[in-house]
C-alpha positions in Angstrom: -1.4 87.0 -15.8 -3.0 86.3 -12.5 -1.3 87.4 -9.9 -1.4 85.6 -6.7 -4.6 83.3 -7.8 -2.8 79.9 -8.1 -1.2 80.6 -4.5 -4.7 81.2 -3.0 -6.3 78.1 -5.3 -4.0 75.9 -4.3 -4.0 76.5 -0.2 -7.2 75.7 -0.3 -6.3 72.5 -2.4 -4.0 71.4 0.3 -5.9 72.5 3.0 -8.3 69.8 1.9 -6.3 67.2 1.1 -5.0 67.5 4.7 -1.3 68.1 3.4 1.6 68.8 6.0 4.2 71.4 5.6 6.4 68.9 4.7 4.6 67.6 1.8 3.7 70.8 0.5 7.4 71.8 0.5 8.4 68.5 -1.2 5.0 69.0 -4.0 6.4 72.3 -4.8 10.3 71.3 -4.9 11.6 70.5 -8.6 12.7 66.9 -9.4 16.6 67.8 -9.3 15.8 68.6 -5.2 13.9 65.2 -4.7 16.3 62.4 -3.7 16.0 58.7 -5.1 14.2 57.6 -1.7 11.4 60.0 -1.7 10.7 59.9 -5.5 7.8 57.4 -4.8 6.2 59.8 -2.0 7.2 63.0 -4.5 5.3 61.4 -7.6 2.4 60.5 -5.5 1.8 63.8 -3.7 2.2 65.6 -7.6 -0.5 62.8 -8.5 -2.5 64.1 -5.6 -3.0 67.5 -7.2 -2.1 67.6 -10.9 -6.1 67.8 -11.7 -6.4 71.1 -9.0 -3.1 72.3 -11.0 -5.0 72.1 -14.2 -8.0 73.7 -12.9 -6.3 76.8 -12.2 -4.4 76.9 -15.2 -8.1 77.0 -17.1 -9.1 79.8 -14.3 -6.0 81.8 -14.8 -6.8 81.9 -18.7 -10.8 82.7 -18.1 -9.1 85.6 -16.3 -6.9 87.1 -18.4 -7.5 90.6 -20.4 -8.4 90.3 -23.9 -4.8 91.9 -24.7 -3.2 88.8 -22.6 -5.2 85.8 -24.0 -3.0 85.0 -26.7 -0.1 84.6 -24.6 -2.2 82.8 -22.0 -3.4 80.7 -24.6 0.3 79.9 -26.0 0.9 78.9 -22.0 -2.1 76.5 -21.4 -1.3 74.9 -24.6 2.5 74.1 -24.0 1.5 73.3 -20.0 -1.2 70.8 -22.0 1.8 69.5 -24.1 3.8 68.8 -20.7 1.2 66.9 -18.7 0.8 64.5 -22.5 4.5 64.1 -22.5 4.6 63.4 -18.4 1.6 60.7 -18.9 3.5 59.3 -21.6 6.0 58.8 -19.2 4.0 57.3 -16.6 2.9 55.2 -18.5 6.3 53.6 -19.6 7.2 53.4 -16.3 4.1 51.6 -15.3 4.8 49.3 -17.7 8.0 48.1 -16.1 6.8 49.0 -12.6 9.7 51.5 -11.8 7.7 53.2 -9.2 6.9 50.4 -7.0 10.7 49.1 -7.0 12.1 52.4 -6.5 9.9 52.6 -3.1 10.5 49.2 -2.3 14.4 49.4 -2.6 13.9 52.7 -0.4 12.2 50.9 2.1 13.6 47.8 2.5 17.6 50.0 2.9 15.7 51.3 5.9 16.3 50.8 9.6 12.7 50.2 10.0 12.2 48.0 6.7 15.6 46.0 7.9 13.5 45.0 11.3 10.6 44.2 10.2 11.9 42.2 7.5 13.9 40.3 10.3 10.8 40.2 13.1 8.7 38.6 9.9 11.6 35.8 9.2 11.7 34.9 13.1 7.8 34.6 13.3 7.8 32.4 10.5 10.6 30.5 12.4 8.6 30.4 15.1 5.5 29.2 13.7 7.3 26.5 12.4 7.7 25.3 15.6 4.3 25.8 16.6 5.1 28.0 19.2 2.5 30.7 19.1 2.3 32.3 22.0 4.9 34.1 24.2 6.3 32.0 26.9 7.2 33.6 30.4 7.8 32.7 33.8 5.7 34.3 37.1 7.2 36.7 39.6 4.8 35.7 42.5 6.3 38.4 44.6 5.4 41.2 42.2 2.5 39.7 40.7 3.8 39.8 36.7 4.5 37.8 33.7 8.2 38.3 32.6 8.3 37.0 28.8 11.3 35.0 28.6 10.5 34.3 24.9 8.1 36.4 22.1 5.4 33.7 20.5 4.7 33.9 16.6 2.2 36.1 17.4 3.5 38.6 19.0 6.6 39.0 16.8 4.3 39.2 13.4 2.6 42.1 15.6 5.4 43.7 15.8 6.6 43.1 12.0 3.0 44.5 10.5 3.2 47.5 13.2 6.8 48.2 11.5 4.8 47.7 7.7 2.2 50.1 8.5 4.4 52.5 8.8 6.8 51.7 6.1 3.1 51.2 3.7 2.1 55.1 4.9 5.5 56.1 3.7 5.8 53.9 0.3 1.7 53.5 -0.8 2.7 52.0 -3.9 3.5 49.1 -2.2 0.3 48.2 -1.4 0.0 46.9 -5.2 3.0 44.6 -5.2 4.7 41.4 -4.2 5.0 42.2 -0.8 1.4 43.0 -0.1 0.9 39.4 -1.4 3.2 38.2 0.8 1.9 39.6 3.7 -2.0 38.4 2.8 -0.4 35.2 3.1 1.3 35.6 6.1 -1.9 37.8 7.4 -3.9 34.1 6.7 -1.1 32.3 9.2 -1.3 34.7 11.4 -5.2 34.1 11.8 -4.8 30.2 11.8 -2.4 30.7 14.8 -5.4 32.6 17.1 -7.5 30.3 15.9 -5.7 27.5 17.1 -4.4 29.5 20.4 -7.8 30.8 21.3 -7.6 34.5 20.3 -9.7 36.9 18.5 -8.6 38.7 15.3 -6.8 42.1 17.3 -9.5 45.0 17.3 -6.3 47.4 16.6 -5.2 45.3 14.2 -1.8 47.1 12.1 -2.6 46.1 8.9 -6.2 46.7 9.0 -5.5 49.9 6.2 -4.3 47.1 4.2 -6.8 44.5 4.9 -10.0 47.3 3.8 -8.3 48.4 0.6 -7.7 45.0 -0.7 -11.9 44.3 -0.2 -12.6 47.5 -1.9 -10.5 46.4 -4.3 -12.4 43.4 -5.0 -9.9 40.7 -3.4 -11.4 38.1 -1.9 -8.4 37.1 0.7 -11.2 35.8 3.7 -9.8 38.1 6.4 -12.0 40.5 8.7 -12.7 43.9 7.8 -13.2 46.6 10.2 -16.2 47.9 8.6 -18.2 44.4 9.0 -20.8 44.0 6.1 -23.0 41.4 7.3 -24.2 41.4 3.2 -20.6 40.8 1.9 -19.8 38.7 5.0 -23.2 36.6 4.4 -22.0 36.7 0.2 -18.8 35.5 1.0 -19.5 33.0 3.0 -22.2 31.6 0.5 -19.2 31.6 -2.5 -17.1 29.4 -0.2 -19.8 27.0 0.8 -20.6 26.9 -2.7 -17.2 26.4 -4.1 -16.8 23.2 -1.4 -19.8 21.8 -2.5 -18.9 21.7 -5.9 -15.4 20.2 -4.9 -17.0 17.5 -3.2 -19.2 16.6 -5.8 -16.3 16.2 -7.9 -14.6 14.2 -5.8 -17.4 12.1 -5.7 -18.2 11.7 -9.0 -14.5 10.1 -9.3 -14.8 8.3 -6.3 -17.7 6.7 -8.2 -16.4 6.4 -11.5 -13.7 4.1 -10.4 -16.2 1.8 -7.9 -15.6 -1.5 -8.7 -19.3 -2.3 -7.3 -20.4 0.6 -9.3 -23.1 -1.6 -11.8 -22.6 1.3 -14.4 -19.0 1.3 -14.5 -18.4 1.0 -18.4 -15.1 -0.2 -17.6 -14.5 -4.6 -17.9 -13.5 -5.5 -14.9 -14.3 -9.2 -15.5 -12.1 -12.1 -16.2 -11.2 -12.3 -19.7 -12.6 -15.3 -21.5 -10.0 -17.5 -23.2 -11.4 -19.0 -26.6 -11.3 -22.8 -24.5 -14.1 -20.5 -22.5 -15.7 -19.4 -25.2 -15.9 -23.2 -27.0 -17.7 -24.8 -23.7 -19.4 -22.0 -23.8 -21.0 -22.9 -27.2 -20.6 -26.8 -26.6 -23.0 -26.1 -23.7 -25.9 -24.6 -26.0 
């Protein structure tokens, strides 16, 4: 109807989205090419540029001759029809999370997935131990540190280098289990400068990670490379604010249960035998 328009649109669409040739040649393959690993990465790129796709369809209609609008309108409708029936299916598969284990079960049967997995599990060791930092002996004759052994540290370095890349490769994992995981070990991590001496890495791996997660609205108190002194000053406030109020709690029950506390409600007195009680009256 349009010859050659959707080709021209649609360069320019990828042009800016900054696509490679690889990911314009996996955008326009069919499903049956696309194998099981790189379904995550070939739903996400579609995702990327389903609402340019629509846009031309409308332009390619605008377009046609008044002899050819019928049959461009019979097309927009059933290409309308196939975008309802493929939302549908997102949305199924959202509801059992099918895109985020397919990725993960990709990258985790990866070399690169396989190490990092491994450089995280002896970091952990490692901590454990409390050895943080890298131990080494001194070559006095050339000058230089020879490691003899990688620190906690430095092997959780290595592990989040290894996840940035498996994360640019599989984004959908940024929204699971493992992203949760590694905000956990992330807060380790930044106990074990603390306690060594060290400042938060200016190149940090996972800073990508870090950023998303504040846009996001988590609240996982680890520095962000765009430094807010507003947010930073807010979230500081919400923290001193939330101690506070746990400390008055705790001592509110450390009062309640005073036994020199002259408003204490409960008896804490002797009880008085009814011998007691007969002196008692005897007495007046």
């Amino acid at each position: 109807l349009a010859p050659g328009l959707r080709e021209r649109e649609m360069e320019n669409v990828y042009e800016r989205l900054g696509f490679t040739e690889d990911q314009i040649a996996m955008q326009q393959s069919s499903l049956d090419q696309i194998t099981e690993f790189d379904l995550g990465k070939y739903h996400q790129l579609n995702a990327a540029v389903d609402g340019e796709q629509q846009k031309c369809d409308l332009l390619i209609y605008n377009q046609a001759s008044e002899a050819e609008k019928v049959q461009a309108r019979r097309l927009l409708d059933e290409i309308a029809l196939c975008y309802d029936q493929l939302d549908m299916t997102e949305r199924y598969q959202g509801t059992s999370n099918y895109l985020y284990w397919t990725g993960r079960c990709a990258a985790e049967q990866e070399e690169r997935g396989m190490v990092a997995r491994q450089k995280w599990f002896d970091a952990d060791e490692l901590r454990l131990k409390s050895v943080f930092d890298n131990e080494f002996i001194f070559d006095y004759e050339k000058g230089e540190k020879n490691v003899t052994r990688k620190g906690a540290v430095t092997e959780l370095l290595d592990a989040y280098a290894k996840y940035h890349d498996i994360f640019a490769s599989y984004p959908v994992l940024t929204n699971g289990d493992i992203a949760e995981s590694m905000v956990d070990s992330m807060q380790e991590f930044r106990e074990m400068l603390s306690l060594s001496g060290r400042d938060w890495p200016a190149d940090f791996p996972l800073q990508d990670l870090i950023d998303k997660r504040k846009r996001d609205g988590e609240r996982d108190d680890l520095p962000t490379a765009s430094r807010n002194p507003v947010d930073d000053a807010n979230d500081r406030i919400q923290r001193e604010k939330a101690e506070r109020a746990k400390q008055q709690e705790f001592e509110k029950l450390k009062l309640k249960t005073d036994p020199k506390n002259k408003d204490l409600k409960l008896d804490l007195k002797r009880p008085r035998s009814q011998e007691d009680s007969g002196n008692s009256n005897g007495g007046q």
